[in-house]
N, C-alpha and C positions, 0 to 999 in steps of 0.2 A: 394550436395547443396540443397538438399529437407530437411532436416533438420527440425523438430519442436517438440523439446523436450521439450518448455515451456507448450508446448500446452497438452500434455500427462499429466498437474500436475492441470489446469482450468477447473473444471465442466461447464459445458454449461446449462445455469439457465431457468426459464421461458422465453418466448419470449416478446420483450419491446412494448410498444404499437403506439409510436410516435419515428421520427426520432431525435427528441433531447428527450432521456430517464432518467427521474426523480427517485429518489430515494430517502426515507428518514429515518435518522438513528435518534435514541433514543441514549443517553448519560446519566449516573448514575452525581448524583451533585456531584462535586469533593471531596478528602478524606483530602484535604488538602487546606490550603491558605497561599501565599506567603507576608510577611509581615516583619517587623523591629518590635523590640521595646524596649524601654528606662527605664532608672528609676524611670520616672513619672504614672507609671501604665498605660500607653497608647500603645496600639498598632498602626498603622499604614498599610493597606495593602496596595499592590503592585498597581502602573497606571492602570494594564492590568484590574483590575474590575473596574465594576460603583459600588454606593452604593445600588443601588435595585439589581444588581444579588448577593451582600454579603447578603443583608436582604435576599436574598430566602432560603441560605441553613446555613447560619454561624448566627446562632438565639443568643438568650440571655441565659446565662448559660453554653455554648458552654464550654467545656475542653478539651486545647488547648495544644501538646507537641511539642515546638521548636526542630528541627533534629538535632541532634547531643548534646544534653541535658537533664538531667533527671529533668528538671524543669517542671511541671502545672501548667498551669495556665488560669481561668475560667472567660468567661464575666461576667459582671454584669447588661451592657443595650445594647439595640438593637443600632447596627451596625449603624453611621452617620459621612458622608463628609468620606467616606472610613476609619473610625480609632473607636478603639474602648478602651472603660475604663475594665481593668482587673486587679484581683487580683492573689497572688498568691493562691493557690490549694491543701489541705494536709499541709502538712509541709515542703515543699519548698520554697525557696526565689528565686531571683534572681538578677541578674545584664542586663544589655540591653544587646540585640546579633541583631547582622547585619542582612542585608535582609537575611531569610533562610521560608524553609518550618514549617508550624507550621499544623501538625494533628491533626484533630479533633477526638481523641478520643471519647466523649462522649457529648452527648445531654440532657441532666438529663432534665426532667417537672412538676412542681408542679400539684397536684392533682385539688387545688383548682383554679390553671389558665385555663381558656380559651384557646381552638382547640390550636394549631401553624397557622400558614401561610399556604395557599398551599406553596411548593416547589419546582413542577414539572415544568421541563425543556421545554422549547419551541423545535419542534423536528426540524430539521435542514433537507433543500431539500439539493440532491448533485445529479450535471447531468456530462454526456457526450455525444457525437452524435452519431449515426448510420454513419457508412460507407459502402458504396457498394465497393466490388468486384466482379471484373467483368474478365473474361477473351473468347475468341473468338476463335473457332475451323474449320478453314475452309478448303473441302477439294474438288481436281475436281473429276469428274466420273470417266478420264483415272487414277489416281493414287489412287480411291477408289478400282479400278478393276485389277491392277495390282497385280503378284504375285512378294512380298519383304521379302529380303533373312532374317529369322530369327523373321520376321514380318507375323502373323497371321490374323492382324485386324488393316490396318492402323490407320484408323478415332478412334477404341476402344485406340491404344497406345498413341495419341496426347491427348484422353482426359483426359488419364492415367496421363497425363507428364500437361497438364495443371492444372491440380488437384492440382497437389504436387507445382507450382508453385506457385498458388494461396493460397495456406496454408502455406506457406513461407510469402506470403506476409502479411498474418493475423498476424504472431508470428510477424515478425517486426513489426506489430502498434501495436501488447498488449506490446510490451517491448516500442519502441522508436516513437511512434504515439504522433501526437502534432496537438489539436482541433486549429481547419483554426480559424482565427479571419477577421472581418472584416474591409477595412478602415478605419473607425472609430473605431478599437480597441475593438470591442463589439461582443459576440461570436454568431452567430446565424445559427439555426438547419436549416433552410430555404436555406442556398444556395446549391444550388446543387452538388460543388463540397466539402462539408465540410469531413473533415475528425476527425477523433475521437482521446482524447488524448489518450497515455499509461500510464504504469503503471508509469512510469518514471516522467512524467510530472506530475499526478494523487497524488504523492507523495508531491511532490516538489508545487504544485499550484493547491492542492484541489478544491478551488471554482474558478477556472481557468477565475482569473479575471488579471491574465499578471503577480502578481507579485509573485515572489515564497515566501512559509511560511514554511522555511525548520526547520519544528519541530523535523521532526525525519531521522534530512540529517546532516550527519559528514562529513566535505572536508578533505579528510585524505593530500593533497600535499607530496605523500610518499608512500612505496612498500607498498604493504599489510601484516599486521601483525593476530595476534592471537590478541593484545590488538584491534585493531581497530574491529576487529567481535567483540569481547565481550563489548566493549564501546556503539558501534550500538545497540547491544539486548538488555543492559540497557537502553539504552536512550528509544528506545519502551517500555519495562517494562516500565518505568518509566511514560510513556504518558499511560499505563492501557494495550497495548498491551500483548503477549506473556500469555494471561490468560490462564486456565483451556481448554476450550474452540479449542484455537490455533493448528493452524496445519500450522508451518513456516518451510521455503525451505530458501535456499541459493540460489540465480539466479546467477549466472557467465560466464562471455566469458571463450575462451579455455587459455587467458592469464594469467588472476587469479584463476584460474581451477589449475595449473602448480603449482603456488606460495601457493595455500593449501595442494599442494599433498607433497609440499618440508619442510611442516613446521615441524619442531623438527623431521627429518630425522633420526637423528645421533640416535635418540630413539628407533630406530624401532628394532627390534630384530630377528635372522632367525635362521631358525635351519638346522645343516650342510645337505649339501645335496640337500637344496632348489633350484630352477631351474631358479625361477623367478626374473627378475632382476628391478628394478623402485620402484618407488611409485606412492601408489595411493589414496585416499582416498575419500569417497564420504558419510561421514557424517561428519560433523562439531558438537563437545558439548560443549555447550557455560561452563562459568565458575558459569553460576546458575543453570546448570542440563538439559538444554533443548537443545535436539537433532534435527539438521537441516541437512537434508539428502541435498546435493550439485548437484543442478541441472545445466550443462553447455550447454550453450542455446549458438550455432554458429552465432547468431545476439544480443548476450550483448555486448554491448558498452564495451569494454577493459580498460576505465579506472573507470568501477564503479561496484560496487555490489549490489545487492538488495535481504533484508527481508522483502520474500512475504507469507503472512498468508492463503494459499491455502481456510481457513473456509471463506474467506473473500472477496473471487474475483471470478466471473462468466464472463462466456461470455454470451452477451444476442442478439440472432437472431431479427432481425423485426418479427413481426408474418405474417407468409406465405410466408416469404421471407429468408428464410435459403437456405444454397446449394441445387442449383437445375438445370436441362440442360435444354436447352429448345432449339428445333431446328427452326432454321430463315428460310423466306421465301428463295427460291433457284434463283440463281442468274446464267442464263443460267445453263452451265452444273458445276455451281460448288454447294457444299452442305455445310452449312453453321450452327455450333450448338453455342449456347451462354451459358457458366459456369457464373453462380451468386450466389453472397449472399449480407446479409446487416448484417452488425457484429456492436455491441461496446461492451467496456470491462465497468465492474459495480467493483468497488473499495471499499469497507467498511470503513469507518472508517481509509481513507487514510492517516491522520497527526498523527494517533495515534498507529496503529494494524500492520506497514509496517515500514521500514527504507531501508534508500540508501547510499551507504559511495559512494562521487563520487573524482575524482581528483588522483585518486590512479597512483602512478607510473609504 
């Protein structure tokens, strides 16, 4: 039950400086813009912009390719009330197509025009909280002094054995750890018992303001398949995750652990003589090339999986306050030592770089 194989796969980062720990991530302007458009030369993009964050990166001249079309097509004036006047581009025409992605290929600028716009992004804070672990070692003089059979150093094997509990207890809040909210709903680094989200929650309610933004969350209602991994590491591709960069694992309980060792069995091949009976496998390769080694962590939730980008998650000690013993005042004849840390897990780019298929059968 000392278990913590997630924890063998999170570097442990700088130390944080406050017990509610800030972090700020930089974001590239997107490569694409979601939009409709008609036969009237108009485009139209999607709710989810205002018309000042399209004027920052989607300019005038902008050349545009609808997905899943070989049509271009190029502004002709700056971006207003979210819709824009376009022609066609080369010698393509076209016909209107439904909401879809439309790439911005290319940004052309006249020589004689004036700078652009600034473009650069406003950088985005994302926190969590510190939480203490604690655990308590207490032992009397008669069983300090005592010879115990097989036992060398009493007081040294409980703090052995509170160790491992205590690092038990870490892996369950970077998997299944969920930031304390207060009465009023509102999350604050101030209370004393606050505890910090995981990775699970970190996905699912990045700005962990209660409600979830599951960008990169598939509810499979259903056993686990080979389509549903590869559905998942699109959808993160798709959000910019899975880049160059990337270094993603498979996080699994021992339930869906089982269900990848059993997939496309009948495939496996042996040669006479072999000894070894099962399967087993412990790298998953998606259907775009990228290899995710399967890490089965004995406190993953059974019915979900998680793609975790190792480049992209730390754990961050308080400073001066990582594991450490510290022995308490002695209380008659008993002796008395305290295990502590203050841990939170630090999440990058958690809607975009991570996914979680949950609901799995």
């Amino acid at each position: 039950m000392a278990d913590t194989n997630l924890l063998g796969h999170i570097r442990v980062g700088p130390p944080a400086k406050n017990i509610e720990h800030n972090w700020i991530e930089d974001e590239l302007n997107p490569a694409y813009v979601v939009c409709s458009g008609s036969a009237n030369n108009i485009i139209t993009m999607s709710s989810g912009y205002t018309t000042a964050s399209l004027q920052r990166f989607l300019r005038k001249y902008s050349v545009l390719n609808p997905e899943g079309t070989e049509v271009m097509v190029q502004t002709s004036a700056t971006i207003s009330s979210r819709a824009a006047t376009i022609a066609a581009y080369g010698s393509t025409t076209w016909a209107s197509w439904t909401m879809t992605k439309c790439f911005i290929v290319a940004q052309p600028w006249a020589d004689i025009d004036s700078a652009s716009s600034d473009s650069s992004l406003t950088r985005g804070k994302r926190k969590n909280f510190q939480q203490v672990f604690e655990k308590a070692i207490e032992i009397t003089q008669t069983r300090k002094n005592m010879d115990m059979e097989a036992v060398i150093d009493e007081l040294q094997l409980q703090i052995k054995r509170r160790t491992l509990e205590i690092k038990r207890l870490l892996e369950m809040s970077v998997i299944r750890g969920y930031a304390k909210a207060t009465a009023s709903n509102t999350y604050s680094g101030d209370n004393e018992l606050r505890t910090m989200a995981g990775i699970i929650q970190l996905i699912r309610d990045w700005d962990l303001d209660s409600t979830n933004n599951d960008t990169t969350v598939i509810t499979a209602s259903a056993a686990l398949t080979q389509g549903f991994i590869n559905s998942l590491a699109y959808k993160v591709f798709d959000r910019g995750g899975l880049d160059e960069t990337s270094d993603p694992i498979l996080v699994v309980g021992p339930a869906q652990a089982r269900v990848i060792a059993a997939m496309e069995k009948e495939l496996r091949r042996v040669d006479q003589g072999e000894k070894t009976v099962g399967y087993y496998r412990n790298i998953f390769l998606t259907d775009m090339g990228t290899e995710m080694p399967v890490v089965v962590s004995r406190w993953m939730p059974k019915d979900k999986l998680i793609i975790l980008d190792r480049s992209r998650v730390s754990l961050k000690p308080l400073q001066g306050d990582a594991w450490h013993l510290e022995k308490m005042a002695k209380t008659g004849r008993n002796e008395k030592w305290q295990l502590s840390g203050q841990y939170s897990i630090e999440l990058l780019n958690a809607d975009k770089c991570h996914g979680l298929l949950i609901n799995l059968s």
